[in-house]
N, C-alpha and C positions, 0 to 999 in steps of 0.2 A: 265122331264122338258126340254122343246127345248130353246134357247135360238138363236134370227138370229143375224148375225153380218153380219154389210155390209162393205165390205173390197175396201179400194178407190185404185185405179189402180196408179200402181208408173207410174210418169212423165218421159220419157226417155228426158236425157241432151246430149247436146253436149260434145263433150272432152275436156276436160279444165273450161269447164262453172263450177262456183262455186255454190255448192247445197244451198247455203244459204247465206244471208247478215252478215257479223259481228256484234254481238251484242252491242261492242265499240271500238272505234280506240285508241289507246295510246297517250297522250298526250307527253311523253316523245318521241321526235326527235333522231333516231341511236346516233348521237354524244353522248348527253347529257346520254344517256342509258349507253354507252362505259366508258366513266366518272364515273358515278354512282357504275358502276357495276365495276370498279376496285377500285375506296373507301370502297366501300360492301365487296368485297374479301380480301382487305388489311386489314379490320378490323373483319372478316369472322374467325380467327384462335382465339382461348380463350386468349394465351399470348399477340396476340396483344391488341387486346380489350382491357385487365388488362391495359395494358403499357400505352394506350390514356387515361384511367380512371385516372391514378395515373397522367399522366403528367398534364392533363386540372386541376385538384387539386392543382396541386403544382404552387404556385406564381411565381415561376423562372425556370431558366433554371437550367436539371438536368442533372448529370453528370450518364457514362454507370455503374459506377463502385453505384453509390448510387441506382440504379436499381436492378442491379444483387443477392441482399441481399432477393429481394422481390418474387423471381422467381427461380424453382427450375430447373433452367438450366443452362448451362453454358454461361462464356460471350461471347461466340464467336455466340451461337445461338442466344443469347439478341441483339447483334451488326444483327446478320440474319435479326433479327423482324426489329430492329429500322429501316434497309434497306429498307425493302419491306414496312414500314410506308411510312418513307421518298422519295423513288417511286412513290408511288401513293398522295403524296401528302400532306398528313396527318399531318406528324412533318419535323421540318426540326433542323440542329445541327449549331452548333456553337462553331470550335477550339478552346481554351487558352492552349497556350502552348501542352503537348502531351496528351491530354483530350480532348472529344469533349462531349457538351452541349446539351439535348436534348429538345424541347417545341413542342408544340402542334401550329400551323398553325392557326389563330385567325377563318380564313373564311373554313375552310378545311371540317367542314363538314356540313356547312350549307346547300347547296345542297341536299344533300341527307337528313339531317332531313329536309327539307320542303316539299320535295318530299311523303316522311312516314308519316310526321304530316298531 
């Protein structure tokens, strides 16, 4: 059994010239990307996650040391986490005396869950 195939001759492009149109543009602007994607990162590690889940929970502000019971790491990595939260935005603290306070940022991740949703 023959079977013909008719073979269509490739187009020769210019250099540079793009083989094809994008099928969509991104609505999210570099900035806004830049943004996003260090929220996504900062909350991107398990312990951090954990540490926003528990803080957004919690009514008040909480201290390192009521944390550290939750987490099977030391405080000096817990103080690590809250850091790289509080960087990027996420939670931010609150001294009294030689304790400092941890909460969750009311607007911190609403960007990026609208973005997802």
């Amino acid at each position: 059994m023959a079977v013909d195939l008719e073979l269509t001759p490739k187009t020769k492009r210019a250099p540079g010239e793009p083989c094809c149109e994008p099928v969509v543009y991104p609505d999210v602007d570099r900035e806004r990307a830049l943004r996003m994607a260090e929220v996504a990162k900062a909350i991107g590690d398990p312990i951090r996650l954990q540490v926003v889940d528990v803080l957004r929970k919690h009514a008040g502000k909480v201290c390192v040391y009521e944390l550290e019971p939750l987490f099977d790491v030391s405080q000096s990595t817990l103080s690590h986490h809250l850091k790289k939260l509080r960087d990027a935005g996420i939670v931010d603290s609150e001294r009294r005396g030689l304790w400092a306070y941890y909460y969750v940022l009311p607007d911190a991740l609403d960007e990026l869950a609208a973005w997802l949703g």
